[in-house]
GUNU-140321 format. One record per residue (C-alpha): residue number from 1; residue in one letter; x, y, z. Coordinates in Angstrom, 3 decimals. Layout:
+-----+-----+----------+----------+----------+
!   n ! res !       xx !       yy !       zz !
+-----+-----+----------+----------+----------+
! NUM !   a !        X !        Y !        Z !
...
+-----+-----+----------+----------+----------+
! end
This chain:
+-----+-----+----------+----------+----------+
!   n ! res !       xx !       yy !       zz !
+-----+-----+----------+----------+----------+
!   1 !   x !    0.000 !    0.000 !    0.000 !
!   2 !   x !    1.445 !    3.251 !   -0.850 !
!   3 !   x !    1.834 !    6.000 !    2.070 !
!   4 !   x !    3.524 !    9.049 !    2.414 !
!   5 !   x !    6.523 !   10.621 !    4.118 !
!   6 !   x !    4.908 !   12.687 !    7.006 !
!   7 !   x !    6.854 !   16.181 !    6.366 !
!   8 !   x !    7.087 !   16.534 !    3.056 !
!   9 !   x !    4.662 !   14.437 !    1.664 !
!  10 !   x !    6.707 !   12.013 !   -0.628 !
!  11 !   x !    5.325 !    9.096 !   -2.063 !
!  12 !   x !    6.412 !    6.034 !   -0.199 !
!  13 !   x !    6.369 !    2.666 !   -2.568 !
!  14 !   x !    5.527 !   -0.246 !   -1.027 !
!  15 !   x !    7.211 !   -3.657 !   -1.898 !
!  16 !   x !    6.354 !   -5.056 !   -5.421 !
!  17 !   x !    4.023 !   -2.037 !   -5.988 !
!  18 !   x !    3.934 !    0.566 !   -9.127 !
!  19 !   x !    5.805 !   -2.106 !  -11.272 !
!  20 !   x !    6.173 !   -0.224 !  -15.003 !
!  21 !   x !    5.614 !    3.542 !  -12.891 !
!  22 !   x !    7.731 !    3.193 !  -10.102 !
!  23 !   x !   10.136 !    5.615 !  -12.176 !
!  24 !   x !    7.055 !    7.926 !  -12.519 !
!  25 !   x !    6.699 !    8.166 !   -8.931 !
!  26 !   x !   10.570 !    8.371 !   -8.064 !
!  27 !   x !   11.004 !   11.613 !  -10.900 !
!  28 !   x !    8.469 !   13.533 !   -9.203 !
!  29 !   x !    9.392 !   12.784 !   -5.499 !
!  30 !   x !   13.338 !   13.407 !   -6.654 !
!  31 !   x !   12.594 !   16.614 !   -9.429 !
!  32 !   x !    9.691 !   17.582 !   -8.271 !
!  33 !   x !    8.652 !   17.623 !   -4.541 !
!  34 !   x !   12.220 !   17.397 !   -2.864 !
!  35 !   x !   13.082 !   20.818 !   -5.292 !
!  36 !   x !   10.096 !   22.676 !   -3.830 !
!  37 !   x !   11.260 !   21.711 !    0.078 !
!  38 !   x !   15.247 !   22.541 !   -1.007 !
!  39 !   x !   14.979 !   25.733 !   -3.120 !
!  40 !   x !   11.246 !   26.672 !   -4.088 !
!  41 !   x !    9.846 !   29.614 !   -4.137 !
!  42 !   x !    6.142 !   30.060 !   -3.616 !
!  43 !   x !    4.047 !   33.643 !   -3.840 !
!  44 !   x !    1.221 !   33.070 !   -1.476 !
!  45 !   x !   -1.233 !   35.847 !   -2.610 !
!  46 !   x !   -3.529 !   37.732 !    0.396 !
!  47 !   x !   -6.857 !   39.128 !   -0.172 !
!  48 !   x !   -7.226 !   41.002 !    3.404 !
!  49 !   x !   -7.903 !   37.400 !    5.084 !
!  50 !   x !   -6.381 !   34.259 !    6.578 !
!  51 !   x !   -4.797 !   31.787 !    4.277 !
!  52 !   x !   -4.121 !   28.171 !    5.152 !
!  53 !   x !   -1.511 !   26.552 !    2.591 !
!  54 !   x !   -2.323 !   23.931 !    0.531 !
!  55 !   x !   -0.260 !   20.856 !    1.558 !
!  56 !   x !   -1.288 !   17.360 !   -0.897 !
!  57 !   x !    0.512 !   13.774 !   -0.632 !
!  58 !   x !    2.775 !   13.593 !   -3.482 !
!  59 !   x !    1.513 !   16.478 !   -5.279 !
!  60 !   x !    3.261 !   20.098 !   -5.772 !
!  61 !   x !    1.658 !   22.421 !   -3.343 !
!  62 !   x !    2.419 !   25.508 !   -1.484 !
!  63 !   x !    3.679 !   24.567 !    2.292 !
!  64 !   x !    6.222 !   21.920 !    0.523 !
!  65 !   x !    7.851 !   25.140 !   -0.703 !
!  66 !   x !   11.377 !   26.496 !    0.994 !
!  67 !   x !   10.459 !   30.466 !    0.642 !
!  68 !   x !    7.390 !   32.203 !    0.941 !
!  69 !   x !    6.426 !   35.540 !   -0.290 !
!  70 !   x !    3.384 !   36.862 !    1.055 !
!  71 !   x !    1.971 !   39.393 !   -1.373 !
!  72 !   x !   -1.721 !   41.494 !   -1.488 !
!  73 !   x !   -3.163 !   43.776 !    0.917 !
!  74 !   x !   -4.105 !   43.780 !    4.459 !
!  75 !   x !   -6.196 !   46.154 !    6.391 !
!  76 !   x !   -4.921 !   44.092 !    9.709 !
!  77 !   x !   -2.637 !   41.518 !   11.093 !
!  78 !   x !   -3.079 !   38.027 !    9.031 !
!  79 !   x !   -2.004 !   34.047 !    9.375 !
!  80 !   x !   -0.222 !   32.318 !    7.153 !
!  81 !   x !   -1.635 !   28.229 !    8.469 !
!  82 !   x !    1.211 !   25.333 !    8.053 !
!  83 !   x !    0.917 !   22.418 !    8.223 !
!  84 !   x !    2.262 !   21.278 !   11.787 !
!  85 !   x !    5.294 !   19.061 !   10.459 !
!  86 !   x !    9.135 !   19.487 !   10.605 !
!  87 !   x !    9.538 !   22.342 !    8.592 !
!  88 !   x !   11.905 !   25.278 !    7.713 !
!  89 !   x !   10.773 !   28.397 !    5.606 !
!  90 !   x !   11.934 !   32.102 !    4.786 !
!  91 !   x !    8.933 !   34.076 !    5.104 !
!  92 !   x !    8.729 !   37.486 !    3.319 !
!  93 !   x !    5.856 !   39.668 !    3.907 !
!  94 !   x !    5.518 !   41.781 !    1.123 !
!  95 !   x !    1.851 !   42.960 !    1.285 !
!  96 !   x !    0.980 !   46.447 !    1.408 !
!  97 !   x !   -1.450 !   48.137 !    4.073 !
!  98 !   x !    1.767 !   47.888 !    6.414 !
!  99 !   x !    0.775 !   45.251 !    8.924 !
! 100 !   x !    2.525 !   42.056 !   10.111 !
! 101 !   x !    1.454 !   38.630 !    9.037 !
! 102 !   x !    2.015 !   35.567 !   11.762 !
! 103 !   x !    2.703 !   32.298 !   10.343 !
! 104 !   x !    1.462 !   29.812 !   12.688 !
! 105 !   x !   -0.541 !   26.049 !   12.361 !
! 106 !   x !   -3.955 !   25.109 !   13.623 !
! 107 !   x !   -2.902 !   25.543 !   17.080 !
! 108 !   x !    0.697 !   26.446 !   19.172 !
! 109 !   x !    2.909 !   29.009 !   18.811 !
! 110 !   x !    3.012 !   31.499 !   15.976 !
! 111 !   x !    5.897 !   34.169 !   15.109 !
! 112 !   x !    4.754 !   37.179 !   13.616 !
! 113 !   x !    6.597 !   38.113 !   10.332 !
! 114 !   x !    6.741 !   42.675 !   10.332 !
! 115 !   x !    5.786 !   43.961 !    7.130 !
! 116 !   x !    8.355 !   44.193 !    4.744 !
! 117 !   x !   10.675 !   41.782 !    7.256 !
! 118 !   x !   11.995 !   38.429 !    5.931 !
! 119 !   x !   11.826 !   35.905 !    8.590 !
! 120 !   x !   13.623 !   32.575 !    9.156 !
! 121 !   x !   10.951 !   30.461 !   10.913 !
! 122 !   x !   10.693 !   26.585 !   11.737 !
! 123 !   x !    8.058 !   24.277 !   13.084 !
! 124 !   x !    8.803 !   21.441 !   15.567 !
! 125 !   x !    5.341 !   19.562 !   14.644 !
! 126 !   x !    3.981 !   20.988 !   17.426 !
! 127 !   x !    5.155 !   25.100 !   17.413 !
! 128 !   x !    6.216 !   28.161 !   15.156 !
! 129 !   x !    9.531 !   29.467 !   16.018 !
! 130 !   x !   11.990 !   32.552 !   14.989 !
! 131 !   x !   14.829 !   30.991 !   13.632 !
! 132 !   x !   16.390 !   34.387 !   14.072 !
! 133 !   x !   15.606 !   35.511 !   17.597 !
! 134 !   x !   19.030 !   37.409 !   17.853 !
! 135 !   x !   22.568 !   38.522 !   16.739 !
! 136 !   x !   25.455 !   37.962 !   18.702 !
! 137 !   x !   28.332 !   37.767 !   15.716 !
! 138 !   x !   29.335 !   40.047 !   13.113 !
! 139 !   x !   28.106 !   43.255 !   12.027 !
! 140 !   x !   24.343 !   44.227 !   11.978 !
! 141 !   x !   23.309 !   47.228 !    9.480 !
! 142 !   x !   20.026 !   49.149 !    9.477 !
! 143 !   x !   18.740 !   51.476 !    7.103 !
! 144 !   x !   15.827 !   52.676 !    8.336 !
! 145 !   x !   14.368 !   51.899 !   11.323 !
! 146 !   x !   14.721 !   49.486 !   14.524 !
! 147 !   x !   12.036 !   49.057 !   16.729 !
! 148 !   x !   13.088 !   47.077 !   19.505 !
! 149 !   x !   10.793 !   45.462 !   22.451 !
! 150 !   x !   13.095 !   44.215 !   24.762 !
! 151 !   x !   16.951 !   45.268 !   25.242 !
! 152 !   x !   19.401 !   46.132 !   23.279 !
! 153 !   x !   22.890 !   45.345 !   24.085 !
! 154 !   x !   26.080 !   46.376 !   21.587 !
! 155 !   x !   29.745 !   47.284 !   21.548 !
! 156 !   x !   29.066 !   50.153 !   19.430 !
! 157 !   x !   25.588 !   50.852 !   17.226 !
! 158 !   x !   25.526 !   53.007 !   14.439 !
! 159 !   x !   22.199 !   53.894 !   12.910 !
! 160 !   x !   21.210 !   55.665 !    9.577 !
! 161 !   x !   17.308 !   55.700 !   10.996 !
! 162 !   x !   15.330 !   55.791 !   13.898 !
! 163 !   x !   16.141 !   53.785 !   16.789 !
! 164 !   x !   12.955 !   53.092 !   19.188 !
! 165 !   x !   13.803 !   50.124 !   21.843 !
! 166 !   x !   12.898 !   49.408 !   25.745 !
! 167 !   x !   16.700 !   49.319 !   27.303 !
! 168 !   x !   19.682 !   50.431 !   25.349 !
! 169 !   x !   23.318 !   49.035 !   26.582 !
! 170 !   x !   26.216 !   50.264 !   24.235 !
! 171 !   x !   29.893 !   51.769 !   24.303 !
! 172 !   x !   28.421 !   54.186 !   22.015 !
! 173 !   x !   25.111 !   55.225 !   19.701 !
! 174 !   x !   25.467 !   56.939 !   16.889 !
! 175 !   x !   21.869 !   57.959 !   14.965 !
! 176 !   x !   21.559 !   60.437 !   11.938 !
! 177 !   x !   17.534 !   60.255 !   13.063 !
! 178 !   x !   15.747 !   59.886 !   16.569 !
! 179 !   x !   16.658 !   57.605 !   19.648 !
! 180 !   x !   14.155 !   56.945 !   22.524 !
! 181 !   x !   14.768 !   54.711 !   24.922 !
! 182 !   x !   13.340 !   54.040 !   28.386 !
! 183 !   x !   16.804 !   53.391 !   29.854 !
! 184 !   x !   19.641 !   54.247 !   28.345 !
! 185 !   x !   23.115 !   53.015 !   29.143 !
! 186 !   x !   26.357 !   54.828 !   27.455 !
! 187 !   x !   29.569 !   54.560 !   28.421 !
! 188 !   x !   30.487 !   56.324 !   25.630 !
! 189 !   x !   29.532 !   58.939 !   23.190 !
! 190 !   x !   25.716 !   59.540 !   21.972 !
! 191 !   x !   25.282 !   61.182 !   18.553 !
! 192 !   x !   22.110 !   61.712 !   17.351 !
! 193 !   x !   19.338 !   64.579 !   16.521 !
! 194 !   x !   17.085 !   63.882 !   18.450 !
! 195 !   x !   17.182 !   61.434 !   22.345 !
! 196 !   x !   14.331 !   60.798 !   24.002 !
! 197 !   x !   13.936 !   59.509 !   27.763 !
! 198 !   x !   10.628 !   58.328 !   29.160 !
! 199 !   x !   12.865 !   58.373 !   32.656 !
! 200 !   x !   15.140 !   60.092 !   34.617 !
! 201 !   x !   19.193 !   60.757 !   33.197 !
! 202 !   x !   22.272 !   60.376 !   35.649 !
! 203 !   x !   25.647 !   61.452 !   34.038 !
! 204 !   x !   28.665 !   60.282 !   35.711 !
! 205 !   x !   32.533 !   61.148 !   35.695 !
! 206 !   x !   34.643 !   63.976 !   35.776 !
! 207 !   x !   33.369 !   65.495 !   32.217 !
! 208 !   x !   31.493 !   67.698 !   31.672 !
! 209 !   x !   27.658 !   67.711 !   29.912 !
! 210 !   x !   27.646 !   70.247 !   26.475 !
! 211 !   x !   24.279 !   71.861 !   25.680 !
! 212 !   x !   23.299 !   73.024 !   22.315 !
! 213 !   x !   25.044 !   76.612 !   21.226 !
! 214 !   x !   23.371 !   79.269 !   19.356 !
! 215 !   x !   22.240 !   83.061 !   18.929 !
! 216 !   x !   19.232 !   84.640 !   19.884 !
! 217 !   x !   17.744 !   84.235 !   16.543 !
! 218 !   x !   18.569 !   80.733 !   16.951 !
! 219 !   x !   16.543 !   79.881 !   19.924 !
! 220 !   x !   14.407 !   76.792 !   18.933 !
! 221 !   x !   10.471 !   76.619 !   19.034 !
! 222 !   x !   10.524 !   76.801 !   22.801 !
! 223 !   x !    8.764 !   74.138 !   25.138 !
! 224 !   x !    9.252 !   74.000 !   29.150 !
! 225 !   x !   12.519 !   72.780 !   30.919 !
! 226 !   x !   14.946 !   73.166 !   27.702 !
! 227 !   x !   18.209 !   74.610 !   28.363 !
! 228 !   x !   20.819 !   76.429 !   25.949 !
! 229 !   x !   23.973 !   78.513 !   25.535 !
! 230 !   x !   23.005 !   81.859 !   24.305 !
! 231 !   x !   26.329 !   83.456 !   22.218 !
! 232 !   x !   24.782 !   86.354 !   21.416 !
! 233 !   x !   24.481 !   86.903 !   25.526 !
! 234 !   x !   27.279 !   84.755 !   26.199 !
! 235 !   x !   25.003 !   82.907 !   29.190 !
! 236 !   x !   23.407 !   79.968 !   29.629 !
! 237 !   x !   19.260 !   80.341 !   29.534 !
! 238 !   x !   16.466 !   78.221 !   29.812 !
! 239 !   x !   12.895 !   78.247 !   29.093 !
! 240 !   x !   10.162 !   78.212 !   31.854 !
! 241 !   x !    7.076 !   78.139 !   30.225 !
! 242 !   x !    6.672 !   81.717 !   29.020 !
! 243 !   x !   10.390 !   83.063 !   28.347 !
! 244 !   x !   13.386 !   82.790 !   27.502 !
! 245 !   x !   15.509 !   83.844 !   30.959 !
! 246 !   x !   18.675 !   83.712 !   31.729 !
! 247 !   x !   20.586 !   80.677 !   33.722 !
! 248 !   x !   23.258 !   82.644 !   36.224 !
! 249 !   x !   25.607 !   81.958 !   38.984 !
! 250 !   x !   28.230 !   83.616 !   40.839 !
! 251 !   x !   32.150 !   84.389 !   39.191 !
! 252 !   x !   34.986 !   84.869 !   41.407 !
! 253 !   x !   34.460 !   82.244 !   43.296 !
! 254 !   x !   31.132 !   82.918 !   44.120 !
! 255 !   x !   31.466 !   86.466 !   45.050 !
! 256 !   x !   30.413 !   87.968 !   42.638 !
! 257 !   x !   27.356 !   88.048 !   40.025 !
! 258 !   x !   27.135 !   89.801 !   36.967 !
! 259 !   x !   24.273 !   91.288 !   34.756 !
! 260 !   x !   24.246 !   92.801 !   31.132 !
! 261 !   x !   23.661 !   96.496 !   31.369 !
! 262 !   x !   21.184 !   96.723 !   28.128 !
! 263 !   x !   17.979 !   95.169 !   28.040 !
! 264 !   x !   17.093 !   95.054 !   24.224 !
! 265 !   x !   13.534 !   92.623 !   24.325 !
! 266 !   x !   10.569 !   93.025 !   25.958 !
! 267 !   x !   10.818 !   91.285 !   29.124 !
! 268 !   x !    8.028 !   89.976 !   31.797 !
! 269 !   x !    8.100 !   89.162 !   35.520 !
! 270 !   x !    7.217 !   86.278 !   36.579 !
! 271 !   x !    4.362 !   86.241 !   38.956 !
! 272 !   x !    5.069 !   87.052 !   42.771 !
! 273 !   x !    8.857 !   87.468 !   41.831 !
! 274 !   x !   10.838 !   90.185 !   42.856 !
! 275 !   x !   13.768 !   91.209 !   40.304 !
! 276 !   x !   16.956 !   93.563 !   40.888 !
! 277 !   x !   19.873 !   94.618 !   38.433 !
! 278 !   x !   22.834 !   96.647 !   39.141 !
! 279 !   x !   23.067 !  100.020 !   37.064 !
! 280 !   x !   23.513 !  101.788 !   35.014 !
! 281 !   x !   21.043 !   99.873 !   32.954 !
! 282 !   x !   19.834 !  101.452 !   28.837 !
! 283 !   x !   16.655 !   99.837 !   27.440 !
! 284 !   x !   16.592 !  100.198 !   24.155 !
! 285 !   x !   13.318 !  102.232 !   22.072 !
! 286 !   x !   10.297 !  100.339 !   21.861 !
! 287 !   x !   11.122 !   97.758 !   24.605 !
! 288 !   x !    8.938 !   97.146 !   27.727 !
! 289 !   x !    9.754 !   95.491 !   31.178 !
! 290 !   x !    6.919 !   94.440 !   32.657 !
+-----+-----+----------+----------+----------+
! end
């Protein structure tokens, strides 16, 4: 009685059986089927919906395949159902609507494939899992961005996108776009345009922490707590919700504190402050001081 190889599906001759087809049989289990599991590549079209792959005894069919490029559009997340054999496949999810796919089989684990991502996956006849779960060799190169959910942990990174991750643990970062992070840890340099911290930052050593430099005309769209080096004052300043003011402390030591003797923009109190200045003090045409 013929039967069939329980991964792949191959025809399995029994003794004395097929006599005149046998080669037949053996062609398409040799050219055929055992091509699709080695080095097939199967398109695996998606109409906004779930898609279970065909799988057939000793037919050509599409889970038998090695590679599998997921193409259509979604308007959400979508399976991909394999059969729940010993299996390998490279996964590509190139449907549009930007949304994952998960490849998965009637029940156990799936791995979820982002869009755009290609995905090493295998299935242990009972679960889906990432092939891929991690680099620890080598060099790893991103051009756009990396979203990472749990920590990220690196010599060195060097980033030509975004960078978006839970913990980050590096010598140094180096971004031409935006890093957030909800811990950080450097120990050495940060270069990027834009850092983001959902918590608090703690510099150590015996350095020193450099703010952004820049005129008066250079003063960025202002929001609460930022800090700056003014050049055109030559002082630090920071903004408290209203204003631009001015950052002091004491020269000399700590004996003595200076101010600029020409106030040249309109300038407010704050509320239930006091203010002084040592004279003599010009304010130039047109300005108030409220």
């Amino acid at each position: 009685m013929t039967t069939y190889s329980q991964s792949l599906k191959l025809t399995l001759i029994g003794d004395g059986e097929e006599a005149g087809t046998w080669g037949g049989t053996t062609n398409t289990n040799l050219g055929t089927l055992l091509e699709q599991a080695i080095t097939g590549v199967q398109t695996i079209p998606m109409s906004n919906a779930d898609v279970t792959l065909t799988s057939i005894d000793g037919t050509a069919d599409q889970a038998r395949n090695a590679v599998l490029v997921v193409t259509g559009t979604n308007a959400a997340v979508r399976d991909l159902i394999a059969p729940l054999v010993n299996k390998q496949y490279l996964v590509i999810n190139n449907t549009t609507g930007g949304f994952a796919i998960n490849i998965r089989g009637s029940s156990g684990f799936s791995v979820s494939i982002p869009n755009g991502a290609s995905v090493f996956v295998y299935c242990n006849g009972t679960n889906f899992y990432s092939a891929q779960q991690s680099y620890t060799t080598g060099n790893f190169t991103v051009g756009g961005n990396l979203t990472v959910t749990g920590n990220t942990n690196a010599a060195a990174a060097t980033f030509t996108g975004n960078v978006a991750a839970l913990n980050i643990s590096t010598a140094n970062v180096t971004a031409s776009g935006a890093v957030n992070a909800a811990t950080m840890t450097i120990t050495g340099a940060l270069t990027g345009n834009v850092a983001t911290f959902s918590g608090n930052s703690s510099f150590n050593g015996t350095g020193a922490v450099k703010v952004p430099v820049g005129t008066t005309g250079q003063q960025p769209s202002p929001v609460t707590g930022m800090i700056r080096f003014n050049s055109t004052d030559a002082q630090f300043e920071g903004y408290g919700g209203s204003q631009w003011s001015s950052i002091g402390g004491a020269s000399a030591g700590g004996a003595v504190y200076e101010n600029k003797q020409i106030i040249a923009s309109n300038y407010t109190m704050t509320t239930d402050y006091n203010g002084e200045s040592v004279g003599p003090i010009t304010i130039d045409s047109g300005v108030r001081s409220l």
